[in-house]
N, C-alpha and C positions, 0 to 999 in steps of 0.2 A: 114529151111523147116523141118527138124530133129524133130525141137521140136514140130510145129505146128502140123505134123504127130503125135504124140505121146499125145498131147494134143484131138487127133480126135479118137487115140484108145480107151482113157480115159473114154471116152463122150461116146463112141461105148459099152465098156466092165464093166465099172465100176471097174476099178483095181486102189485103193485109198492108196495101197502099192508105185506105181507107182509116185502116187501122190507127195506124199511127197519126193520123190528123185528127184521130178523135177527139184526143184528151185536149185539143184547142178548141173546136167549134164545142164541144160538149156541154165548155163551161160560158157561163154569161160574166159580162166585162168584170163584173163585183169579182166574183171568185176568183180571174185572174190578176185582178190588183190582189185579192190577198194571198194565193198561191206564191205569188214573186216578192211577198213582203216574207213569207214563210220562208221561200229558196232563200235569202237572203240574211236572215236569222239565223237558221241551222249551220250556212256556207262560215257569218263569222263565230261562230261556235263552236265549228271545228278549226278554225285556225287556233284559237285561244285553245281548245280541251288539248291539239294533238303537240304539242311544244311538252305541255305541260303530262301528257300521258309519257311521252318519251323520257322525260324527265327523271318521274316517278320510275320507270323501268330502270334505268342506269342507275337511279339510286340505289335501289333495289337489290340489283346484282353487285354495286360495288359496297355494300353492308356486308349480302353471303359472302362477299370473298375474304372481306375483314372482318369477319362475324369475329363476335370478342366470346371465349372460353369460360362460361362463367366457373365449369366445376375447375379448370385450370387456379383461375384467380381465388377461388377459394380453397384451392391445396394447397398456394404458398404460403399464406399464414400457417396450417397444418406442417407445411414444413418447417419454417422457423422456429416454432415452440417445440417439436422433436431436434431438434440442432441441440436448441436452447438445453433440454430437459439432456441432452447425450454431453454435454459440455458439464452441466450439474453436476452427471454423473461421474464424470471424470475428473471434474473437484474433490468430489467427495473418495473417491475413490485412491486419489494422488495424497491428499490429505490422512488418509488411515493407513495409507505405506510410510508418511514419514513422521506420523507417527508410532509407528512401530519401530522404525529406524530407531527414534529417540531413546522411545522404551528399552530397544533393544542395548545400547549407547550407556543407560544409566544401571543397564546389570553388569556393566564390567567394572574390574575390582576396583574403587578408586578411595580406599580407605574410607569406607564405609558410606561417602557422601553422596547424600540423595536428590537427585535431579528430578523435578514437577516438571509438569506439561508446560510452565512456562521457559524452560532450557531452550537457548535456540543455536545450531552449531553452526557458529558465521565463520571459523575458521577452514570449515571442510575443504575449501576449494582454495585456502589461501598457500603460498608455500612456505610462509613465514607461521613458525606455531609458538604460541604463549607456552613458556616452562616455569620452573623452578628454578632455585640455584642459591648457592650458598657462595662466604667469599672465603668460607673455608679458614677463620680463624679461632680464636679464645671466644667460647661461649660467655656472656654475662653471668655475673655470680646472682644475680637476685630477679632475672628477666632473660627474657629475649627478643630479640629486635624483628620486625618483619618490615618489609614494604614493597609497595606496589607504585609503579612507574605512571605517566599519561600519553597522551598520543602524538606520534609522529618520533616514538623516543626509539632508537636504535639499543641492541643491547646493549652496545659499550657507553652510552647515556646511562642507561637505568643503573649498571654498574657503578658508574662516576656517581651517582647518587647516593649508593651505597654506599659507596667508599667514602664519600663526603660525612653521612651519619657515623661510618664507623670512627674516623677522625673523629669528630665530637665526641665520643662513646668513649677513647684512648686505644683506638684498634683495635676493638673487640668484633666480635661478629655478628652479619647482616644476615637474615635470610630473604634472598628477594624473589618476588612472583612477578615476572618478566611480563609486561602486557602486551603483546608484538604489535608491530605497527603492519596496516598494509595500506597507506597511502590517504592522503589528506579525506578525498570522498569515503573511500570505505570505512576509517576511523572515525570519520564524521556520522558515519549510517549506524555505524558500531554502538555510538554513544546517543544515538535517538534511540535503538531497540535498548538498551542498557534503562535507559529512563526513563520507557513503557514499564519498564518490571523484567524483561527479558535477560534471561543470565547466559553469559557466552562463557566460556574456557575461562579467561582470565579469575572470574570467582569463582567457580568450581575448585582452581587449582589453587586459589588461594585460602579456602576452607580446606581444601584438605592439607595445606602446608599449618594453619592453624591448630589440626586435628590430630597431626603429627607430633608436631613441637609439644603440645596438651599431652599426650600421651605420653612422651618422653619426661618433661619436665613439668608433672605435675602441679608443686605447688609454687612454681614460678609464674609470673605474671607473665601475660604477652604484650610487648609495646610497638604499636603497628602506625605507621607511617604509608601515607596514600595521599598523592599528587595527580590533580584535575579529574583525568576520565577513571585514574584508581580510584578516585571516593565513588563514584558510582560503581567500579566493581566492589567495592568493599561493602557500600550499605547492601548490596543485591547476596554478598556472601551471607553477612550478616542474619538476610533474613531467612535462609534457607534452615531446615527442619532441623539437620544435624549439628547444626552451630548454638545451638540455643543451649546447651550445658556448657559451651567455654565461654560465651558471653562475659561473664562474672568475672574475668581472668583478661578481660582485654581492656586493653586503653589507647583509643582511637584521636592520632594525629590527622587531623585532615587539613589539607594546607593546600590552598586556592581550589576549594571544593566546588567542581561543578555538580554536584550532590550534597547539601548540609547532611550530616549523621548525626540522628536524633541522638539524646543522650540515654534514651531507655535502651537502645541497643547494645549496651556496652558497659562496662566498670563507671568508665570515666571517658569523655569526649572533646577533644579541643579542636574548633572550627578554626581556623586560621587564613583571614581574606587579606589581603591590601587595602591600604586606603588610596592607590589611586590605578583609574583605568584597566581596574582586570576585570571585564566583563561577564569571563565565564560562567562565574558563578549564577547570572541571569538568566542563563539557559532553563535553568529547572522552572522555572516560575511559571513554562509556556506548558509545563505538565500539569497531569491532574493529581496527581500522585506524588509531589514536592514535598518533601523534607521539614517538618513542622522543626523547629532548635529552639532550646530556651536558650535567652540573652545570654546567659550565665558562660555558653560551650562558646559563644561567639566570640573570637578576639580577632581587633582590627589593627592593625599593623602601620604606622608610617612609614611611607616607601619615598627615595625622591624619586624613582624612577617615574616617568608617564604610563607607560603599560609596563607592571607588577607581575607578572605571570610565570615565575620561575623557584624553583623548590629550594635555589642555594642562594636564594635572597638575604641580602645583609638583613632587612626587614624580620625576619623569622629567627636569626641565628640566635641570636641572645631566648628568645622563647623555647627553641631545638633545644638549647643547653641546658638552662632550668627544668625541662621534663625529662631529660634527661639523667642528669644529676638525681633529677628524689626518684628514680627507679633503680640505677644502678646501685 
């Protein structure tokens, strides 16, 4: 009643001294032990809240300032598969110019021979080009001679090679399909697409030097000689669409064959390896597409050399002679 009184003086006299000593005398000693346990509560509760309020604010602002983009992050993948799907197209599209190119390549006149999609032109960029050539002597009275060179072989190589069978023959004449070399790697790259199934220049021009001489010299046989990367263009001429009527008319030398030639391909087929150290001919075995021979086309040669790998091998020459001899 004390204080209500004193609150009615208040109200009565306007004494604002008064005032403010209220809220001491007003309360009894209880309440202000717990008033001061109260002050003292709330005082450490805002130490602890306002660290932590602050805190939370700076976080806060430093999130919105590196706020992460989500539709950003999810346009980059939207980008990378239009890159991807614009590069597809540009596959596909690179891919149907060349071959067109191809197409276009195997309508030009080349004595009738027909080039598949598997035709590939390795020599386009090269400046060294596979040809023909003759060595320009006495035709064979009962045959005609062909052959085809292997890699890293200069013209004037492939020639001496000629010139070598023509020797044998009594100086008759060689028709050769020049394989041109352009340099260890590229001949090397040459003769992996070669024994994918891939036909480049060299059998092209050798079917049509086949399709030629058949023409001319009807019921003459043809007697073809083909050394290392030539047995791969030979078997790849071989199996091309237009060659399948003179088949019957050839009789295939193949002599340190990095290709065995089956014998269904041909009249007659003689494989001709070393017995030592020519490896080449293990090349094919890493294809899928290797060269099935019966034992019969296979002849293996005593060489003293250690690596074997040469076309004017004493090894060969007495075998050169004898097939040669029962054609002429």
């Amino acid at each position: 009643m004390e204080c209500l009184d004193r609150l009615t003086t208040y109200f009565d006299t306007g004494d604002k001294d008064w005032l403010e000593t209220t809220s001491d005398w007003c309360l009894t000693p209880a309440d202000r032990v717990s008033a001061s346990s109260y002050d003292i509560f709330y005082t450490a509760l805002a130490i602890v809240l306002l660290p932590i309020t602050l805190l939370g604010y700076a976080l806060r602002a430093l999130s919105q300032s590196h706020a992460i983009n989500f539709d950003a992050l999810s346009a980059v993948p939207n980008q990378e598969i239009a890159i991807e799907l614009e590069e597809e197209e540009e596959e596909e599209a690179l891919f149907e110019t060349v071959l067109d190119e191809v197409q276009e390549l195997c309508k030009e006149p080349s004595f009738s021979i027909h080039c598949d999609y598997r035709f590939h032109d390795f020599e386009a960029n090269c400046s060294t080009k596979s040809h023909n050539f003759d060595l320009d002597r006495e035709e064979p009275l009962n045959c005609t001679v062909t052959f085809i060179n292997g890699i890293l072989n200069s013209p004037r190589v492939a020639k001496d090679h000629a010139l070598y069978l023509s020797e044998l023959m009594g100086r008759l004449n060689v028709h050769v399909t020049y394989n041109a070399t352009h340099g260890l790697f590229k001949d090397l790259k040459e003769c992996h697409l070669n024994l994918k199934g891939y036909t480049t220049q060299p059998a092209t021009l050798l079917a049509n030097q086949w399709l030629k001489l058949h023409s001319q010299y009807p019921e003459k046989q043809i007697l073809h000689f083909c050394f290392s990367q030539g047995t791969i263009h030979t078997y790849n001429a071989l199996t091309l669409p237009a060659v399948l009527s003179v088949r019957k008319h050839l009789t295939i030398v193949a002599v340190c064959p990095a290709k065995f030639i089956p014998e269904e391909l041909a009249h007659k087929v003689y494989n001709l390896t070393s017995s030592k150290g020519d490896f080449v001919q293990l090349f094919q075995k890493f294809y899928k597409n290797k060269s099935p021979f019966s034992p019969t086309s296979h002849i293996r040669k005593k060489s003293r050399s250690p690596f074997d790998h040469e076309f004017r091998s004493e090894a060969f020459k007495e075998t050169f002679q004898t097939i040669i001899d029962d054609y002429l």
